[in-house]
C-alpha positions in Angstrom: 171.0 59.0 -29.5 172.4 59.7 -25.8 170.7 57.6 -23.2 168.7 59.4 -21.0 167.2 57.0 -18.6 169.1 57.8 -15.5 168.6 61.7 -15.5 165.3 64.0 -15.5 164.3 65.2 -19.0 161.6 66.6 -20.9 160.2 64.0 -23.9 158.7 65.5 -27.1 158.9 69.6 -25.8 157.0 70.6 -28.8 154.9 68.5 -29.2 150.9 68.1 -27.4 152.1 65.0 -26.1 155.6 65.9 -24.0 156.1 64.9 -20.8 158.8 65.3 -18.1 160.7 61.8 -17.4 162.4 60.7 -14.1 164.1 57.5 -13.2 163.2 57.0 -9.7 159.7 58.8 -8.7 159.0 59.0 -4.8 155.4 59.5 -3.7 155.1 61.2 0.2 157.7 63.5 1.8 157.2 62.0 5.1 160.2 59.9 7.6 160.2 57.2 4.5 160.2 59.7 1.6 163.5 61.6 3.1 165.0 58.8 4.4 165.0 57.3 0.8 166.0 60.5 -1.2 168.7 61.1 1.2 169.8 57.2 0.7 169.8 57.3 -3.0 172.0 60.1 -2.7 174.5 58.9 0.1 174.6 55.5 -0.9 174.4 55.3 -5.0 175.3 58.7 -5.5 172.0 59.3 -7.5 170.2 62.6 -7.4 168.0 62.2 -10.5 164.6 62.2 -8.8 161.7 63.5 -7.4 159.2 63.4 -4.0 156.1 64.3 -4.5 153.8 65.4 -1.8 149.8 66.7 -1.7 150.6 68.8 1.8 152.0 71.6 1.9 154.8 71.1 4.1 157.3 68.1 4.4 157.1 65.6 7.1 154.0 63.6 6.4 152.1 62.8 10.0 154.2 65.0 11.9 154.0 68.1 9.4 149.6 67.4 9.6 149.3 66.4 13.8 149.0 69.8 14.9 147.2 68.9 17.8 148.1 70.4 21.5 150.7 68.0 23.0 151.6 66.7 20.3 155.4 64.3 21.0 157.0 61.5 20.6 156.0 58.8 22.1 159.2 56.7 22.2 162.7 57.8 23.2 164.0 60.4 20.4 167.4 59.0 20.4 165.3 56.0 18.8 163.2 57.9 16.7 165.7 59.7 14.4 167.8 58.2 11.4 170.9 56.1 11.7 172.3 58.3 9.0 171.7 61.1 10.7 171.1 61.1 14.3 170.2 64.0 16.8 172.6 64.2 19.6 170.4 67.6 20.6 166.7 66.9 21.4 165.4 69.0 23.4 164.1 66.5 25.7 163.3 62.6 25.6 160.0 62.4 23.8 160.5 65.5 22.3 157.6 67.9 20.6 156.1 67.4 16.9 157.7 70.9 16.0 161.1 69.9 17.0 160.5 66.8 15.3 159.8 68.5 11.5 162.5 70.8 12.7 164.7 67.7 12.7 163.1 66.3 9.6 164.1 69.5 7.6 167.4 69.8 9.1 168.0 66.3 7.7 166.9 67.6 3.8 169.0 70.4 4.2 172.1 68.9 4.7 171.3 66.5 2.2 170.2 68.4 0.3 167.2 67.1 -1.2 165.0 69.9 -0.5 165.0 71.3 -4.4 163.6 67.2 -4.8 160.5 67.3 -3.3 157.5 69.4 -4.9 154.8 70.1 -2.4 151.3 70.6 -3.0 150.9 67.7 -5.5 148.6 65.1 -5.5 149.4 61.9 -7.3 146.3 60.0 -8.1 146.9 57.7 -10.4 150.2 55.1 -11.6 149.9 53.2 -14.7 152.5 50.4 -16.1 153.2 51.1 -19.7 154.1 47.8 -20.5 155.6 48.3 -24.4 157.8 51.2 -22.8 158.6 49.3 -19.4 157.5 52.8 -17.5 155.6 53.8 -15.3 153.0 57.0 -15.6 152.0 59.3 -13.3 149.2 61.6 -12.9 149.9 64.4 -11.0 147.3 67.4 -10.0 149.2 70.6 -9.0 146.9 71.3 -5.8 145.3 75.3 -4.8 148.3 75.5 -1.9 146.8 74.4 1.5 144.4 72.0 -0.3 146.9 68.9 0.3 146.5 69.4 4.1 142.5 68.7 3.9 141.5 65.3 4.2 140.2 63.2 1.1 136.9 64.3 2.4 136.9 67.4 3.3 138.8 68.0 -0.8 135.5 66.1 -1.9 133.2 68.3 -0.5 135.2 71.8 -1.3 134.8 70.2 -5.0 131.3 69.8 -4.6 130.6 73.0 -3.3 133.0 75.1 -5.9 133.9 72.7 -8.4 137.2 71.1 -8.9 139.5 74.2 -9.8 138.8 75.2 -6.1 141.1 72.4 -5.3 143.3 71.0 -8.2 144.4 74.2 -11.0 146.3 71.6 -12.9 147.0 68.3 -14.0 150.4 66.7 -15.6 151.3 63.1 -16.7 154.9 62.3 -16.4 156.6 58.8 -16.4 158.8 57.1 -14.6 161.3 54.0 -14.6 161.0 53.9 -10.7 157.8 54.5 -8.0 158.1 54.1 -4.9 155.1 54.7 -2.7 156.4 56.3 0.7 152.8 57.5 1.6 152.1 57.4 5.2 149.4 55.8 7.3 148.5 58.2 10.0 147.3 61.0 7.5 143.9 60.2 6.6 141.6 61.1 9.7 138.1 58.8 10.5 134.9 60.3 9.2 132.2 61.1 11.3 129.8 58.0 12.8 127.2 57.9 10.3 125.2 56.3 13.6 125.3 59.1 15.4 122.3 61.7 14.0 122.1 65.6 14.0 125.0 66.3 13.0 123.5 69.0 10.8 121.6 70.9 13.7 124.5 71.0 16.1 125.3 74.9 16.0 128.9 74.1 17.8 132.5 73.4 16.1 133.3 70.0 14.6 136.9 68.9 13.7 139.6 66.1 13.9 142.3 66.0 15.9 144.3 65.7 13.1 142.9 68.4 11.2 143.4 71.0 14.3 141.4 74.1 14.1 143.2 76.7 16.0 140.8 79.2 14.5 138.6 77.6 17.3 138.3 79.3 21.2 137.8 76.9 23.4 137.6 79.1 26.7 135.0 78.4 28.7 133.3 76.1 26.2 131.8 72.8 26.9 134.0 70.2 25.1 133.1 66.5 23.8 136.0 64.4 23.0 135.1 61.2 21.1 138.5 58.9 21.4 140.6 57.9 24.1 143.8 56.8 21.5 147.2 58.0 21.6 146.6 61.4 20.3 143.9 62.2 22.7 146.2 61.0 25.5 148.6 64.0 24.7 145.7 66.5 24.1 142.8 65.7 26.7 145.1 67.0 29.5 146.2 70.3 28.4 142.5 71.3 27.0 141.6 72.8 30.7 145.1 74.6 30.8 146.1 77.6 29.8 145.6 79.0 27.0 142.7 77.0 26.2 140.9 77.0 29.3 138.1 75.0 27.9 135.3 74.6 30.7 135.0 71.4 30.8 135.8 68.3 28.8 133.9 65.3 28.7 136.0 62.0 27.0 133.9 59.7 25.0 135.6 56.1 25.4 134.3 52.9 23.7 136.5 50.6 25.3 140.0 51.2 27.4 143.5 50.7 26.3 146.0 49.6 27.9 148.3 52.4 29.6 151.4 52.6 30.4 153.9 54.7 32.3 156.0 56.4 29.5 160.0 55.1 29.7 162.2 57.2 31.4 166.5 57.2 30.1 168.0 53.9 31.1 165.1 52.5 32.6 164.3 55.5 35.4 167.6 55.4 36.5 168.3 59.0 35.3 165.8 61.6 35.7 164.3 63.3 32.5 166.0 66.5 33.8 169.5 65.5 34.0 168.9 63.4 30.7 168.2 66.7 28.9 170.9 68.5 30.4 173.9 66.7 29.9 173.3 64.2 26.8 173.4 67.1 23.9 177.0 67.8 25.9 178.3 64.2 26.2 176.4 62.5 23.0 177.9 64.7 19.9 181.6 64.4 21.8 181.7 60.9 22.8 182.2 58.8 20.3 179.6 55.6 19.7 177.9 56.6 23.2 175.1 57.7 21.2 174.7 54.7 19.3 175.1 52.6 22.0 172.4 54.1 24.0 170.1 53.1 20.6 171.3 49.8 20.6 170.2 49.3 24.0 167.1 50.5 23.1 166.7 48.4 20.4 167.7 45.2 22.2 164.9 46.4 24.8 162.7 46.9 22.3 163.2 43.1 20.9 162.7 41.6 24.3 159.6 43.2 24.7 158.3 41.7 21.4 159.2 38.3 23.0 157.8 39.3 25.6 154.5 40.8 24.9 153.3 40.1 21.2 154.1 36.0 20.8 152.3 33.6 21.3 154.5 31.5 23.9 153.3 30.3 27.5 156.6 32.3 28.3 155.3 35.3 27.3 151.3 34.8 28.4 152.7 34.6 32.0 154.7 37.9 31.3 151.9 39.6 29.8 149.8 38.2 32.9 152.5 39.8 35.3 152.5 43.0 32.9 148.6 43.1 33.3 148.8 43.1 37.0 150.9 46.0 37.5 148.9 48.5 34.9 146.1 47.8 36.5 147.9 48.9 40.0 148.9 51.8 38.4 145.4 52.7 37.3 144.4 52.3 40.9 147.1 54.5 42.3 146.5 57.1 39.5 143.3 57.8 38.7 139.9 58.5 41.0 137.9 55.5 42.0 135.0 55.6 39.8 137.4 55.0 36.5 139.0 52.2 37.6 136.3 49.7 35.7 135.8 51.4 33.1 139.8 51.6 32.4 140.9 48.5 33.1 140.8 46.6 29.8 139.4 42.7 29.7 141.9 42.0 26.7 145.5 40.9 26.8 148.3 43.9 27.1 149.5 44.4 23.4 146.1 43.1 22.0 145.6 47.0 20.8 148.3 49.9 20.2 149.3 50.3 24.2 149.5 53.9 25.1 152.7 55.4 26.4 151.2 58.0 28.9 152.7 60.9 30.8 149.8 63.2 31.7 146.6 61.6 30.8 145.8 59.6 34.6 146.6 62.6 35.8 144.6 65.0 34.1 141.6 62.3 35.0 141.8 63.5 38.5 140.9 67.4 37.6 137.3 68.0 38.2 137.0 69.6 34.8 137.6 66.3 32.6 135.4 63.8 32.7 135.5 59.8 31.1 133.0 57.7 29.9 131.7 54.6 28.2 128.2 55.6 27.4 128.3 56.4 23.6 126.9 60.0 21.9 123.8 58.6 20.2 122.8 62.0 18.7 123.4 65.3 18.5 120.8 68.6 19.4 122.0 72.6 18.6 123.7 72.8 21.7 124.3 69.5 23.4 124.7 65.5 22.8 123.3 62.6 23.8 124.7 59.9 25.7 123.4 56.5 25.8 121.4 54.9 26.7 123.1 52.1 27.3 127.3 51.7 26.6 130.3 50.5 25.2 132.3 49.2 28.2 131.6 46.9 30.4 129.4 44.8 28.7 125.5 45.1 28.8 125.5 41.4 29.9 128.0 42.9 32.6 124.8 42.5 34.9 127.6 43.7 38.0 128.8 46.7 36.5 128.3 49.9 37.7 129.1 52.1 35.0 125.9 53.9 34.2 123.8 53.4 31.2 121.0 55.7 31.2 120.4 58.5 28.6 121.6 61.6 29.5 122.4 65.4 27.9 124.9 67.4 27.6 126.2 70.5 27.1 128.7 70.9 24.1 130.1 73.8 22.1 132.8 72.4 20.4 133.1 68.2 19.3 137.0 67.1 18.5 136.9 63.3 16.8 140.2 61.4 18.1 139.0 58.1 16.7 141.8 57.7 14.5 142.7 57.0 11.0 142.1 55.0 7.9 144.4 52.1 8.1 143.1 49.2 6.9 143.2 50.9 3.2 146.5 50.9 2.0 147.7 53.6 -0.2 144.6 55.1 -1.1 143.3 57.2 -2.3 146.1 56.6 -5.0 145.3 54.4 -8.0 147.6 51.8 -9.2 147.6 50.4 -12.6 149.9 47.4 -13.5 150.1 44.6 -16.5 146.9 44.2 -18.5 145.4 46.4 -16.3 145.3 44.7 -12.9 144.2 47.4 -10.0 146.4 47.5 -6.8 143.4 47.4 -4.9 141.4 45.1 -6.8 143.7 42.1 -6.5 144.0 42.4 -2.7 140.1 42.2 -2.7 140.7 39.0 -4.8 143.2 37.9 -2.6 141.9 38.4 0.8 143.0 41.6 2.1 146.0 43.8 1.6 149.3 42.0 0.7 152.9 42.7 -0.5 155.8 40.3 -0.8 158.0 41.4 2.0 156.0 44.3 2.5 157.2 45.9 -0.6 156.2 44.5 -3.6 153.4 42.7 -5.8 153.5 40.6 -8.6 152.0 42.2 -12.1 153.7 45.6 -10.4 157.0 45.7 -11.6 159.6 48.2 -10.8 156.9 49.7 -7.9 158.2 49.2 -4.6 156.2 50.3 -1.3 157.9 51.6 1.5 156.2 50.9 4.9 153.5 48.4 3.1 151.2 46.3 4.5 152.7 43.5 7.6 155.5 45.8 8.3 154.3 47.4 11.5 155.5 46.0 14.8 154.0 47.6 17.7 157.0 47.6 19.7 160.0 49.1 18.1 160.9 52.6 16.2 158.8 53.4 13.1 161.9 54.8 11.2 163.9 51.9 12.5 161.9 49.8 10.2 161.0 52.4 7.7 165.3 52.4 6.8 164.9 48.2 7.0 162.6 49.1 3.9 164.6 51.7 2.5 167.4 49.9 2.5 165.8 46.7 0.8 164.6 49.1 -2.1 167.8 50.6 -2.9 169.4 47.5 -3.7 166.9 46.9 -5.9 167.0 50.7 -7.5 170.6 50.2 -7.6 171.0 47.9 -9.9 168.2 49.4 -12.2 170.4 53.2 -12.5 173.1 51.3 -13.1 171.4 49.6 -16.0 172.0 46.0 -14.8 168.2 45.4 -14.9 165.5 46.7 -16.5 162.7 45.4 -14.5 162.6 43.6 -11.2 158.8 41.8 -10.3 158.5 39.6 -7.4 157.1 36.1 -8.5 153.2 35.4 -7.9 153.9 32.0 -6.0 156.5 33.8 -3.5 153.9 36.7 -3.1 151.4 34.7 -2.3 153.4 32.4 0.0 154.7 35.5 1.7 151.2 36.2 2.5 150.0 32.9 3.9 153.1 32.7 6.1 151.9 36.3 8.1 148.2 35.7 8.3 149.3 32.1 9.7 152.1 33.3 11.8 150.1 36.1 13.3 147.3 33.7 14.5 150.2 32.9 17.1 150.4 36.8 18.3 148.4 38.2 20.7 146.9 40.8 18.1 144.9 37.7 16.9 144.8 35.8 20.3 144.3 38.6 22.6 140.7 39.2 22.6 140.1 42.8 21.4 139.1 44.1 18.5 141.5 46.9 17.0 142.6 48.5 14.0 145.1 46.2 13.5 142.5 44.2 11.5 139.4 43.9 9.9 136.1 42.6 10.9 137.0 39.1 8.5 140.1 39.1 10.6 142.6 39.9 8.0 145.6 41.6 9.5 147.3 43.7 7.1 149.3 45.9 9.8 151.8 44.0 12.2 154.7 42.1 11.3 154.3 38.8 13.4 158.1 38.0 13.8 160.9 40.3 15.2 162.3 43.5 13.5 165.8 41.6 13.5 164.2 39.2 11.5 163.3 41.8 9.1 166.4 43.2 9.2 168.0 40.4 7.9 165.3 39.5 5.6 166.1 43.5 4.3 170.1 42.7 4.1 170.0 39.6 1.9 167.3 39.6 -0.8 166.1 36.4 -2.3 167.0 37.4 -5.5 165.4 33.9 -6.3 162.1 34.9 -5.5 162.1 37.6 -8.2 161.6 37.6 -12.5 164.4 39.8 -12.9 165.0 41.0 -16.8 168.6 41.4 -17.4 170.1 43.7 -19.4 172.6 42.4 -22.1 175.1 44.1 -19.9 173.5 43.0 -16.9 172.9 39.5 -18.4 176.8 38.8 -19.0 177.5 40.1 -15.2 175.4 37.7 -14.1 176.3 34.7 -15.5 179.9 35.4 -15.1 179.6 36.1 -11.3 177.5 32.6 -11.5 180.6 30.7 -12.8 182.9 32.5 -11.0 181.0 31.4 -7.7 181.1 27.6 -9.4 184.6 28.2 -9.8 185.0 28.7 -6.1 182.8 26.3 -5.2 185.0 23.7 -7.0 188.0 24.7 -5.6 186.7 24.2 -2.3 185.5 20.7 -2.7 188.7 19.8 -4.6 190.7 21.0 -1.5 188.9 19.5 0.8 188.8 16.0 -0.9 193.1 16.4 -1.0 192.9 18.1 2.5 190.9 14.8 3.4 193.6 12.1 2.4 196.4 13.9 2.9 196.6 17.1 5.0 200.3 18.6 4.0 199.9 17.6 0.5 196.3 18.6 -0.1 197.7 21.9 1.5 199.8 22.2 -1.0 197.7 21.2 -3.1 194.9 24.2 -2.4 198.1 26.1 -2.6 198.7 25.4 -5.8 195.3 25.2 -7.0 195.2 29.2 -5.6 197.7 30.4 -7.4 197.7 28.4 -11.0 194.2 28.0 -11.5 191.8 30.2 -9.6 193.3 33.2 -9.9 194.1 32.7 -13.6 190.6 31.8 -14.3 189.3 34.9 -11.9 191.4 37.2 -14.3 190.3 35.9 -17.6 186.4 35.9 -16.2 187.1 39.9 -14.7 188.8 40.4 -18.5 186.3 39.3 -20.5 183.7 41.0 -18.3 185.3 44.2 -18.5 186.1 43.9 -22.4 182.4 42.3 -23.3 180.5 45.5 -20.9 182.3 47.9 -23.1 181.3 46.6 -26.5 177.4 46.1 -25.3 174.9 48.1 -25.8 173.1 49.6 -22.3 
């Protein structure tokens, strides 16, 4: 029979129990998701797969942060693939609609678009281990569904049962998965401690669930949040065209802020930067690249800088801490300049890169706070008593702590998103059963060997997993460092070298030891805050605690050591041939340099001779019996 494994087919049509087969099985159509379909394509040449996505749209936290304001926060020039850069942003941080415009631009010429099927959930991966496959369960979703959260699909099912949101459900198998599901997708629920959420007569929704179906002129707004997101939107809510009356900014404790980077430093304004780099970038050749380079070797000097644990780099972070806290006196009124200056280290939590928000503090409409909404009435909160920031034992503060009320139409959650549990809500399966999930419970916290992988998992490779974050350089910088690392591993599975690569327990769990260890010496451990970075035992599943050229390298050269890999026959003899052909080297090496040693001219010659008698006789006989032996073995 032909083989089939590398190519998408249907198994048993007929029958009750057919399924659809494909090699390599992607899960999310965000950044990671595209980057890896268009790398199997570009770099193996491979085209026999499929992305699955539960949205309805491709581009993963960018396709659902509809929110007003929403950008970049980070030069584009860094925040677009080396594959495929944009010479042509529209600006420096430029919009989240330019940025999925970007995002399908890149599919497109691709061509990967007809690869990714939208409105699917997958729920559920399970290793087949007498057919070395994985299987998929996959519920075609109502379309729209996908872009509710977990939650809000939950209750919708409740409500109006579960054909109101899932119409369908398929198993289908795979070689391959590789989980590209993103992290900021899967909004915050409400505070169960806050009451009355039932009474309040107003609108509630997430920032990353904007409701535009929601008038906010001349409505009282509560925002409970002071993260990234709300940075961008908090500003523009008392502008045209959503005039909201006033907004009031619910902030448990303050980040750290800082002025957003300007091209090369603030030596060019933003202006001139957007007018003459889509000329001079597609036209000069490298100048583009460069410019990322730069960015990137910035980038690593501020994670020597900021995030290690050095004397070096407390003094820095001390120096750094001084001039934030300048700027928050020369940019914001007077009575927010305790209540936003943070009493953590710089780098501690996810620092904000801000453009509006210390101004927008200085309209009379907006106001900030630390007093926390303690309950909710039909048409107004609660605040306090008491609060979040300074510190009740703060006996000098003067932030104020009485109860109060207040008027609210309309409450918008920006407390961010579920982080610290990876890849849910999907379910996965591996040898005799073992769930994803329920071996990092055993283990401590959430783990994978460089980020990637997990022992009892094999051939299921994550894709921006746990202790890959930095907090200091491009997400799809090290998003590609992880792409990149999976494709040599996929590569030599299509080309049916392998059958099944699984990392070994003992490096997994060594792997693991080293970042919790290593990131006790970070300031995200040292700094004195608490974040989302980790949990309340202290396990941090998030940041990476070394550089990202660290990683990079760590992507380039596999330790293909630390890995049961199970050979093909093919595969097998390729192996052990390229092993003697590197003892072969090796010994001609050590020969030479034991003739070079006594005599220089003659052991010369020597090597000389060695070259061309032996070597290169032995090279051809190994390369001929490879090439005969491959044909006559079965795949």
């Amino acid at each position: 029979m032909h083989d089939q494994s590398n190519t998408i087919h249907v198994v048993n049509g007929y029958e009750k129990n057919a399924y659809t087969y494909y090699p390599v099985l992607v899960i999310g159509a965000g950044e990671s998701g595209i980057a890896l379909g268009c790398r199997l394509k570009e770099a193996l040449g491979f085209d026999q797969f499929r992305i699955f996505d539960r949205q309805s749209g491709l581009g993963g936290t960018w396709w659902i942060n509809r929110y007003p304001g929403v950008a970049c926060d980070v030069p584009a020039v860094f925040y677009s693939f080396s594959f495929s850069p944009n010479h042509k942003w529209s600006s420096y941080h430029p919009p989240g609609p330019e940025i999925i415009r970007y995002l399908q631009d890149v599919c497109e010429k691709y061509q990967i678009i007809d690869k990714i099927q939208q409105n699917t959930d997958v729920t559920e991966v399970r290793w087949l281990e007498d057919e070395q496959e994985w299987e998929a369960t996959l519920l075609q979703m109502v379309p729209g569904t996908g872009d509710l959260s977990t939650k809000e699909r939950r209750k919708i099912m409740a409500e109006r049962g579960r054909e109101a949101v899932y119409f369908k459900e398929e198993k289908v198998r795979a070689k391959i998965i590789c989980s590209a599901a993103g992290g900021l997708v899967e909004p915050n629920a409400w505070p169960e401690s806050i009451s009355g959420k039932d009474r309040f007569k107003g609108d509630i929704f997430h920032s990353a669930r904007w409701d535009y179906n929601v008038d906010l002129r001349d409505k009282d707004v509560v925002v409970m949040g002071t993260g990234c997101s709300a940075a961008q939107f908090v500003p523009r809510l008392t502008k045209e065209p959503y005039n909201a009356k006033s907004v009031t900014q619910v902030m448990r404790s303050p980040p750290w802020v800082v002025p957003r980077p300007a091209p090369l430093m603030g030596a060019i304004p933003e202006p001139t930067w957007e007018k003459w780099t889509p000329k001079l970038f597609p036209y000069i050749p490298g100048l583009g690249r460069a410019y990322r380079i730069f960015l990137f070797c910035l980038s690593e000097i501020d994670f020597q800088l900021i995030f290690k644990g050095t004397q070096t780099a407390a003094k820095f972070r001390k120096a750094q801490e001084a001039f934030l806290v300048k700027n928050i006196e020369e940019s914001t009124p007077k009575q927010y300049h305790e209540i936003l200056t943070p009493d953590y280290s710089v780098g501690c939590k996810r620092r904000i890169f801000d453009a509006f928000w210390f101004e927008s503090l200085n309209d009379p409409k907006i106001d900030l706070t630390t007093q926390p909404v303690t309950s909710l009435q039909p048409n107004s909160v609660t605040l306090g008593p008491g609060r979040t920031y300074p510190s009740l034992s703060n006996t000098d503060s003067k932030a104020p702590t009485d109860e109060s009320q207040l008027p609210a139409d309309v409450i918008i959650l920006a407390n961010g998103f579920e982080l610290t549990t990876w890849l849910s809500p999907l379910r996965v399966v591996g040898k005799r059963g073992a769930v994803m999930q329920e071996v990092w419970d055993e283990r401590g916290g959430p783990q994978a060997y460089m980020g990637s992988a997990m022992d009892g998992f094999p051939n299921f490779f994550i894709i921006f997993g746990p202790n890959t974050a930095t907090g200091h350089s491009s997400v799809i910088l090290a998003s590609e460092n992880m792409v990149e690392y999976a494709i040599k591993f996929i590569r030599k599975i299509v080309k049916k070298d392998v059958k099944t690569f699984e990392v070994k327990k003992e490096k997994e769990i060594a792997w693991t030891q080293d970042m919790q260890e290593k990131l006790k010496d970070t300031v995200w451990h040292s700094g004195g805050c608490h974040s989302w970075y980790k949990t309340e035992n202290g396990w941090n599943a998030t940041a990476y605690p070394y550089s990202q050229i660290d990683y990079s390298l760590r992507c380039m050269f596999p330790k293909w050591s630390d890995w049961h890999i199970q050979y093909t026959p093919k595969g097998l003899l390729k192996h052990r041939i390229s092993q003697l052909l590197k003892v072969l080297a090796l010994a001609t090496v050590l020969v030479a340099a034991y003739y070079i040693r006594h005599d220089v001219r003659g052991g010369l010659k020597m090597f000389g001779h060695i070259g061309r008698r032996f070597v290169k006789s032995r090279l051809l006989w190994a390369l001929g019996l490879a090439q005969g032996a491959v044909k006559r073995l079965p795949e």
